[in-house]
PDB file of N, CA, C and O in Angstrom:
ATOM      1  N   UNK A   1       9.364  -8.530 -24.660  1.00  0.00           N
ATOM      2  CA  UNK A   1       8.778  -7.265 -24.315  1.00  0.00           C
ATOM      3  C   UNK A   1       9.634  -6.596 -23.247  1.00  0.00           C
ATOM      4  O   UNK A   1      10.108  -7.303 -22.358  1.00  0.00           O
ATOM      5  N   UNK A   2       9.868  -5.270 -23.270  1.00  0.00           N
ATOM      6  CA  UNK A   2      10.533  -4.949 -22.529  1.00  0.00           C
ATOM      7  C   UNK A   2       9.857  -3.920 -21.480  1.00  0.00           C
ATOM      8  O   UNK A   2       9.079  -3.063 -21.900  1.00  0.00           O
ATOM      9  N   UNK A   3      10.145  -4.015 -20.222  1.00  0.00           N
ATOM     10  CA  UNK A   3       9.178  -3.132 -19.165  1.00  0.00           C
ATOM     11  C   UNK A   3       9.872  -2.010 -18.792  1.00  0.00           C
ATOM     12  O   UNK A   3      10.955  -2.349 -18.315  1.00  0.00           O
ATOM     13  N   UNK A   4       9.745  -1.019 -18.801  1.00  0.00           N
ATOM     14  CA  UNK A   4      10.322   0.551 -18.177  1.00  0.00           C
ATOM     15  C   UNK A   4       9.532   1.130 -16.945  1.00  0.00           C
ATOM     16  O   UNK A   4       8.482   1.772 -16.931  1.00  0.00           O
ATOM     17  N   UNK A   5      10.240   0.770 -16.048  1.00  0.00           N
ATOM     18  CA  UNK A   5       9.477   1.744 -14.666  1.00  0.00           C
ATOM     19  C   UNK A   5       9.682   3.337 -14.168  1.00  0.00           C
ATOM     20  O   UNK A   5      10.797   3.842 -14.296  1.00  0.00           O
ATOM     21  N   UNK A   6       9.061   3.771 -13.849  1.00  0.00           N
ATOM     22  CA  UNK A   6       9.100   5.081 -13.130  1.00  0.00           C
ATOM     23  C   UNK A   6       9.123   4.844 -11.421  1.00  0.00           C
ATOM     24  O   UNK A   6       8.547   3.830 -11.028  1.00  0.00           O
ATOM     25  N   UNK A   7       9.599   5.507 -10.656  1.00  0.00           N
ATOM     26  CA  UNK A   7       9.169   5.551  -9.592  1.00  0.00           C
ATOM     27  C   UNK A   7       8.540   6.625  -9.315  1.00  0.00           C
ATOM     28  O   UNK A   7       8.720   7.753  -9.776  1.00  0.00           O
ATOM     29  N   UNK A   8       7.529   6.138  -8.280  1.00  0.00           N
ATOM     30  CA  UNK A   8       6.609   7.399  -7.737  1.00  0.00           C
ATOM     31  C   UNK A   8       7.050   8.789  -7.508  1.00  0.00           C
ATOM     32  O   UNK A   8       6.351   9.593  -8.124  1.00  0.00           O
ATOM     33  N   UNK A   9       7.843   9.230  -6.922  1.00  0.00           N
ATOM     34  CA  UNK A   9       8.378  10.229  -6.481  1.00  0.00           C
ATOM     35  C   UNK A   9       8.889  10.952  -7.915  1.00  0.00           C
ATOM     36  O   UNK A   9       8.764  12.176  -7.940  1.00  0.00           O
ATOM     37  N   UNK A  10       9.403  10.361  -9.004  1.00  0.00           N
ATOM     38  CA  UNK A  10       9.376  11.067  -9.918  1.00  0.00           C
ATOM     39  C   UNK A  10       8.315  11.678 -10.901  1.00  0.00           C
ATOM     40  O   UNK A  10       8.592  12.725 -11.486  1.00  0.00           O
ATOM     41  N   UNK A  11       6.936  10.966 -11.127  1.00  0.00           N
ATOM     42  CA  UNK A  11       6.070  11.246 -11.420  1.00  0.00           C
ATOM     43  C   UNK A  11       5.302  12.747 -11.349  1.00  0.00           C
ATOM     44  O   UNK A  11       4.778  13.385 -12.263  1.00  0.00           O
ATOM     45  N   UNK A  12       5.456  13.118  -9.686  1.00  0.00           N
ATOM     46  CA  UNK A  12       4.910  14.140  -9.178  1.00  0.00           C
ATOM     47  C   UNK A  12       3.747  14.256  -9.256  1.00  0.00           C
ATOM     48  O   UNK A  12       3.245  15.364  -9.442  1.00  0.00           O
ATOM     49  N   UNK A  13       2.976  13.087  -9.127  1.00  0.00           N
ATOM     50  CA  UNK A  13       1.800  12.988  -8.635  1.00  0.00           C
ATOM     51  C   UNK A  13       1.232  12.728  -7.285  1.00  0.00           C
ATOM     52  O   UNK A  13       0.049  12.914  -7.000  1.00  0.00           O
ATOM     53  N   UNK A  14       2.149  12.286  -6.466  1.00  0.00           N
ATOM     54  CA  UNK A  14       1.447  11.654  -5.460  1.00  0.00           C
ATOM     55  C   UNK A  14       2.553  12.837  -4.086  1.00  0.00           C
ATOM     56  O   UNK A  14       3.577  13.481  -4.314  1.00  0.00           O
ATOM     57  N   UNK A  15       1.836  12.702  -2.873  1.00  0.00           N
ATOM     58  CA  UNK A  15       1.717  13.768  -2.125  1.00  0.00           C
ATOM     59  C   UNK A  15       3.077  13.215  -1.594  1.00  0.00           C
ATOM     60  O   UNK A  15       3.357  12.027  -1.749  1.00  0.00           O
ATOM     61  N   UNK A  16       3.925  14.092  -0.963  1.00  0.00           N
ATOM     62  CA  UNK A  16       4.907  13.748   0.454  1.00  0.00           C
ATOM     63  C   UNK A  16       4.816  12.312   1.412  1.00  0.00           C
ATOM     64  O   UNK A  16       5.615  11.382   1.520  1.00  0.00           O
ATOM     65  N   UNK A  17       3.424  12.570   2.079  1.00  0.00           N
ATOM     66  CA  UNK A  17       2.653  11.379   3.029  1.00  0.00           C
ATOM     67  C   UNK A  17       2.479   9.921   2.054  1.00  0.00           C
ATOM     68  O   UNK A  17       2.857   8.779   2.315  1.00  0.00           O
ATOM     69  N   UNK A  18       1.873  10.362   1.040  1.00  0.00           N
ATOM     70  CA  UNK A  18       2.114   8.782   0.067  1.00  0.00           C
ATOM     71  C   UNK A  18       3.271   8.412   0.054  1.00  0.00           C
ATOM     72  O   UNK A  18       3.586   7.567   0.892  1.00  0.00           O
ATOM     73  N   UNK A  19       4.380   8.947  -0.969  1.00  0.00           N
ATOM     74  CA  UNK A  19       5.440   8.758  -0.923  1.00  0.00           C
ATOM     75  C   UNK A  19       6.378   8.146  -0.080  1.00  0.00           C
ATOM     76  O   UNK A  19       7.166   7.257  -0.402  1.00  0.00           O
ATOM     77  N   UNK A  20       6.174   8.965   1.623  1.00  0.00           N
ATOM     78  CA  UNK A  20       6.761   8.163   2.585  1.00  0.00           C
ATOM     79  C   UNK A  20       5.623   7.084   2.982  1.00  0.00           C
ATOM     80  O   UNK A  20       6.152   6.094   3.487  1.00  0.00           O
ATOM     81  N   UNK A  21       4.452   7.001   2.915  1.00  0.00           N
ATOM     82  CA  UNK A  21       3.729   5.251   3.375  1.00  0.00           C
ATOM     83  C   UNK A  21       4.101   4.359   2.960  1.00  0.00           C
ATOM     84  O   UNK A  21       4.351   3.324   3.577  1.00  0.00           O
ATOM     85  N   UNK A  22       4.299   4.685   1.101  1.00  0.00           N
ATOM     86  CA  UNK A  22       4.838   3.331   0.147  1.00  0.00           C
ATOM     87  C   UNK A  22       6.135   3.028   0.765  1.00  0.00           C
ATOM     88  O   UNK A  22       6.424   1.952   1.290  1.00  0.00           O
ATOM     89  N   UNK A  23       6.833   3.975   0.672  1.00  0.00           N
ATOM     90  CA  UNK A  23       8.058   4.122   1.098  1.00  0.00           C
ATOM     91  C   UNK A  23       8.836   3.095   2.704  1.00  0.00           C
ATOM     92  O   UNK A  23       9.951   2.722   3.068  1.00  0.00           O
ATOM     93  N   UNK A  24       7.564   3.029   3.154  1.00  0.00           N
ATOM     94  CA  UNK A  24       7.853   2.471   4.286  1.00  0.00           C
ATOM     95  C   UNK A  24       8.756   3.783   5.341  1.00  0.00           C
ATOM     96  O   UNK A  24       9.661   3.391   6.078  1.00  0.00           O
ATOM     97  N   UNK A  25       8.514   4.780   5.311  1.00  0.00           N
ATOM     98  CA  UNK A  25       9.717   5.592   5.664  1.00  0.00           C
ATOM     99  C   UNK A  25       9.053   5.829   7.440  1.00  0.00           C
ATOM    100  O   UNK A  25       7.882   5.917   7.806  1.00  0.00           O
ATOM    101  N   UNK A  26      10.403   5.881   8.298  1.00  0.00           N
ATOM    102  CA  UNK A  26      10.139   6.142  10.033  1.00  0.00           C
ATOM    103  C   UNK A  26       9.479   7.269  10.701  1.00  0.00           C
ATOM    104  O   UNK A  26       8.986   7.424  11.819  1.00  0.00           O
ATOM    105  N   UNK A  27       9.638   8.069   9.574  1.00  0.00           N
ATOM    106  CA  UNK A  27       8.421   9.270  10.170  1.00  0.00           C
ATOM    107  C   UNK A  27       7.106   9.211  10.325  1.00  0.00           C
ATOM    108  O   UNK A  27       6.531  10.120  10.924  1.00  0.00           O
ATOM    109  N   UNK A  28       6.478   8.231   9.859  1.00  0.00           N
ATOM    110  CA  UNK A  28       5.036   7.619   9.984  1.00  0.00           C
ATOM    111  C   UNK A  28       5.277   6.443  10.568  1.00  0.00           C
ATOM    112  O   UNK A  28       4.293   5.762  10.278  1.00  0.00           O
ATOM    113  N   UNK A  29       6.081   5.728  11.290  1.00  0.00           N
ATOM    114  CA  UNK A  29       6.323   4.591  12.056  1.00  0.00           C
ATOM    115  C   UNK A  29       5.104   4.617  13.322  1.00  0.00           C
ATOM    116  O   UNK A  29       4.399   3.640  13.574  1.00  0.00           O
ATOM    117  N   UNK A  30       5.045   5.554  13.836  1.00  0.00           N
ATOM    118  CA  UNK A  30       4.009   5.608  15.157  1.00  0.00           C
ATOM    119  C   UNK A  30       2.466   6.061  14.663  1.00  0.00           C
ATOM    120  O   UNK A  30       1.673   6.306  15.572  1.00  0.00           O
ATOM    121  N   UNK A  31       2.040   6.174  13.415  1.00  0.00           N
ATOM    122  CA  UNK A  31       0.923   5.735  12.930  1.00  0.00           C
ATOM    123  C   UNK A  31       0.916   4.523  12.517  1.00  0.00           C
ATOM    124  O   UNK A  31      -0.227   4.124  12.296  1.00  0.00           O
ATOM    125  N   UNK A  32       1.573   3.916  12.360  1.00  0.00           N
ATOM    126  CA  UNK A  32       0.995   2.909  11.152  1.00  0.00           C
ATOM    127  C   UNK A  32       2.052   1.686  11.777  1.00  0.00           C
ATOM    128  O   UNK A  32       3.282   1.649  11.831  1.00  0.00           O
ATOM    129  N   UNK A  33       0.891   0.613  12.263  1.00  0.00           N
ATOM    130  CA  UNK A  33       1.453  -0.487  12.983  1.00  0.00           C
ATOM    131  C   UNK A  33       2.097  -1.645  11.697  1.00  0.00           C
ATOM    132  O   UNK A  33       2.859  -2.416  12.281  1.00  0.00           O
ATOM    133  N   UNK A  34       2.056  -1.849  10.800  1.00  0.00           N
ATOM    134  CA  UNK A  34       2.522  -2.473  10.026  1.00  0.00           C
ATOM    135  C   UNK A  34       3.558  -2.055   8.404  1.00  0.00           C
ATOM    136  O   UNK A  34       3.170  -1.367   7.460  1.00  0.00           O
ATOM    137  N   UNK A  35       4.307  -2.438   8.492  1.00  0.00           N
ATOM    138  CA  UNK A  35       4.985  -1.965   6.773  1.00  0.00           C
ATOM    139  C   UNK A  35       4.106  -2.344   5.871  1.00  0.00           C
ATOM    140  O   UNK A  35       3.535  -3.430   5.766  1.00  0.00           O
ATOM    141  N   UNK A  36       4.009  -1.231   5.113  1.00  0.00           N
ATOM    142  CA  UNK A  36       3.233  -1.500   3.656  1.00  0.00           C
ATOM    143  C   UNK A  36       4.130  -2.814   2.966  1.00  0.00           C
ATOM    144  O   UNK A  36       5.109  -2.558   2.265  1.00  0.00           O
ATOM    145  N   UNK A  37       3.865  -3.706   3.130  1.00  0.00           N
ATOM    146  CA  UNK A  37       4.281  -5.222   2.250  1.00  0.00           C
ATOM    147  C   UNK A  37       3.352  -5.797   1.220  1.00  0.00           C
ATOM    148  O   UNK A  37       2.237  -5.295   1.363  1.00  0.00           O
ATOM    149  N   UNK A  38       3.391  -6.591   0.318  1.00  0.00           N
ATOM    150  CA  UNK A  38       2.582  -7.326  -0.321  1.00  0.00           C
ATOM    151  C   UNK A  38       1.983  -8.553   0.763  1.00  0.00           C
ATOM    152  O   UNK A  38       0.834  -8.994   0.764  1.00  0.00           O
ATOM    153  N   UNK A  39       3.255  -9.012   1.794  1.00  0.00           N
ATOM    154  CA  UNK A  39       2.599 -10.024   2.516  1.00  0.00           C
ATOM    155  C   UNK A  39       1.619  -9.201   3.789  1.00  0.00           C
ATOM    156  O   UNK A  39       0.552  -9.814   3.820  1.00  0.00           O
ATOM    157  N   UNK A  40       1.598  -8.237   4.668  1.00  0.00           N
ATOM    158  CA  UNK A  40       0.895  -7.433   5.028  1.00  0.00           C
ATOM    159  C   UNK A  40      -0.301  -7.566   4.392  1.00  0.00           C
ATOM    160  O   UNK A  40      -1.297  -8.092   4.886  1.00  0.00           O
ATOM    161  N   UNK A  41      -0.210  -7.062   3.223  1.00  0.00           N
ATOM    162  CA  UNK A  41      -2.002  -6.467   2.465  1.00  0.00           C
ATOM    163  C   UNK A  41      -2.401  -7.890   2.375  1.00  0.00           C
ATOM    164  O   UNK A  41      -3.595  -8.156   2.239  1.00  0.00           O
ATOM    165  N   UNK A  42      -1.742  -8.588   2.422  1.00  0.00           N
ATOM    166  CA  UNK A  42      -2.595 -10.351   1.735  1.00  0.00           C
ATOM    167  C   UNK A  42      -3.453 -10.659   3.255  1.00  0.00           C
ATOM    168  O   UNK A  42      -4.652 -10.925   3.331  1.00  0.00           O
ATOM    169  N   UNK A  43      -2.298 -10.521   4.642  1.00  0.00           N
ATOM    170  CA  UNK A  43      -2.383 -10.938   6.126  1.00  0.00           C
ATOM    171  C   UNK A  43      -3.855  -9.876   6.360  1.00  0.00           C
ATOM    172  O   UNK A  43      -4.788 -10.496   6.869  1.00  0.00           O
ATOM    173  N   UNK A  44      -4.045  -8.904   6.159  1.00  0.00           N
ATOM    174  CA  UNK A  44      -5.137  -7.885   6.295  1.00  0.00           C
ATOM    175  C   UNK A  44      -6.160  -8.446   5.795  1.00  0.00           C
ATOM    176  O   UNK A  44      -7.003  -8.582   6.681  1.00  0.00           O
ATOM    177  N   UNK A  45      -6.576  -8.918   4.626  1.00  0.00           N
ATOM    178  CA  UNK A  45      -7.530  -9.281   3.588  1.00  0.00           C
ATOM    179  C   UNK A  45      -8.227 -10.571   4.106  1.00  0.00           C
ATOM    180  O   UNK A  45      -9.386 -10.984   4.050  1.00  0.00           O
ATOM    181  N   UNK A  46      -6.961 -11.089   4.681  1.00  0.00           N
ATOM    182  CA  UNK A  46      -7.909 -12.484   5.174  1.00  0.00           C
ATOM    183  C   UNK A  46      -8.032 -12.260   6.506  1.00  0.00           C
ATOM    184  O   UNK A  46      -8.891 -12.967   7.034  1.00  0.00           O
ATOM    185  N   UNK A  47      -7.340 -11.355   7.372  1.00  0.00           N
ATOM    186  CA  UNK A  47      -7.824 -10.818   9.065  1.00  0.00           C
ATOM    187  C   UNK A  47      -9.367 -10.217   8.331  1.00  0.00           C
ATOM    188  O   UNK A  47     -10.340 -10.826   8.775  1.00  0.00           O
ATOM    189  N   UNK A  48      -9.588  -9.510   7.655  1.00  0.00           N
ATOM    190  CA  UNK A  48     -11.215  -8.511   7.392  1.00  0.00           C
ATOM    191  C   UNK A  48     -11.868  -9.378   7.101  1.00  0.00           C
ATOM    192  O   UNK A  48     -13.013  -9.167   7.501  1.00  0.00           O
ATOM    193  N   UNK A  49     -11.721 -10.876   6.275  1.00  0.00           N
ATOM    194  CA  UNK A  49     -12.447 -11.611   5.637  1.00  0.00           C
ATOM    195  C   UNK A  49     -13.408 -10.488   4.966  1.00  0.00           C
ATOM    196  O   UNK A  49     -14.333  -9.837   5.451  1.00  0.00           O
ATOM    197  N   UNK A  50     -12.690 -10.513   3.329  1.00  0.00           N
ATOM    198  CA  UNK A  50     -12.917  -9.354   2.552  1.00  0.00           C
ATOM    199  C   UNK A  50     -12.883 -10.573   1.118  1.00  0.00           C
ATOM    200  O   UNK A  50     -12.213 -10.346   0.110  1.00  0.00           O
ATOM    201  N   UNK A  51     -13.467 -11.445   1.240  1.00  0.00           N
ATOM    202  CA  UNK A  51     -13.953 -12.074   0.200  1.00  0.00           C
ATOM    203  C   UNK A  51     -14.420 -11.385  -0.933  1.00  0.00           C
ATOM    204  O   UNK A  51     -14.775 -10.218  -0.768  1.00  0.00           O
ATOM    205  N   UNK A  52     -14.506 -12.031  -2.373  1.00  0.00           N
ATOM    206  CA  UNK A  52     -15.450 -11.045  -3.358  1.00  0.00           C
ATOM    207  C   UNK A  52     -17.031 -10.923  -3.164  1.00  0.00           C
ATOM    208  O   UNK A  52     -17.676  -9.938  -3.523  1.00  0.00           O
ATOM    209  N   UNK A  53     -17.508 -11.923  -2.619  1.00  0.00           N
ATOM    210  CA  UNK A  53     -19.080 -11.859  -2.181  1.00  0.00           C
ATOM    211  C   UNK A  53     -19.182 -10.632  -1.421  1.00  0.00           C
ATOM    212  O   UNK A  53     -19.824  -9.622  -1.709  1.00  0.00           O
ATOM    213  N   UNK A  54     -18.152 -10.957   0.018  1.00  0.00           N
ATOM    214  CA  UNK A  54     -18.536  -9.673   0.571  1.00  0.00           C
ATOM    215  C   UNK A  54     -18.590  -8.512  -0.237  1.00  0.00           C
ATOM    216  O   UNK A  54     -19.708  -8.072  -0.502  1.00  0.00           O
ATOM    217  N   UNK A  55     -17.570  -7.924  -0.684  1.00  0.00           N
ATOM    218  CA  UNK A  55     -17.267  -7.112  -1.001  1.00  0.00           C
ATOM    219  C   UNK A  55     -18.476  -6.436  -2.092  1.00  0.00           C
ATOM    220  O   UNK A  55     -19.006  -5.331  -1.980  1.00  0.00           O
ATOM    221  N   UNK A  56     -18.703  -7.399  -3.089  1.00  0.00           N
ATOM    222  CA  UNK A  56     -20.219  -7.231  -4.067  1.00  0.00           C
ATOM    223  C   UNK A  56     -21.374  -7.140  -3.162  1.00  0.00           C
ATOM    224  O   UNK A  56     -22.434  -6.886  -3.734  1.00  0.00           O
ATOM    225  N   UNK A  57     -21.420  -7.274  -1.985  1.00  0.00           N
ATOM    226  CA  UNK A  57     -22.686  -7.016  -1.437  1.00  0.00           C
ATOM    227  C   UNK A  57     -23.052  -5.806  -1.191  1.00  0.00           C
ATOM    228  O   UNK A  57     -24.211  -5.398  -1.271  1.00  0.00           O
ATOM    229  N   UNK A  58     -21.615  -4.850  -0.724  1.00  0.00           N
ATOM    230  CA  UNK A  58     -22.177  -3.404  -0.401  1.00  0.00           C
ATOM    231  C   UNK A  58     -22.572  -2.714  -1.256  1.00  0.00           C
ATOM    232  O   UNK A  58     -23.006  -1.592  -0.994  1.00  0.00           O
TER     233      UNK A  58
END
């Protein structure tokens, strides 16, 4: 099977501010204390303790 990607920015769906968050880009450096990473979002999930129970409860 073969996979074909797009990147965001070509799409033209998603705003400037998205673009640079995914992006990791330095102009939003002094908002945002962490790089958007996969290991980040994992380190977050278990700092919230955001289990699926929790989460089905609200």
């Amino acid at each position: 099977m073969q996979l074909n990607t797009i990147s965001l920015d070509k799409t033209g769906k998603f705003s400037k501010l998205i673009l640079d968050y995914v992006n990791n880009s330095d102009a939003l450096s002094e908002f945002i204390s962490e790089k958007v990473t996969l290991e980040n979002f994992k380190s977050k999930l278990i700092e919230k303790n955001l289990s699926k129970d929790k989460r089905e409860s609200c």
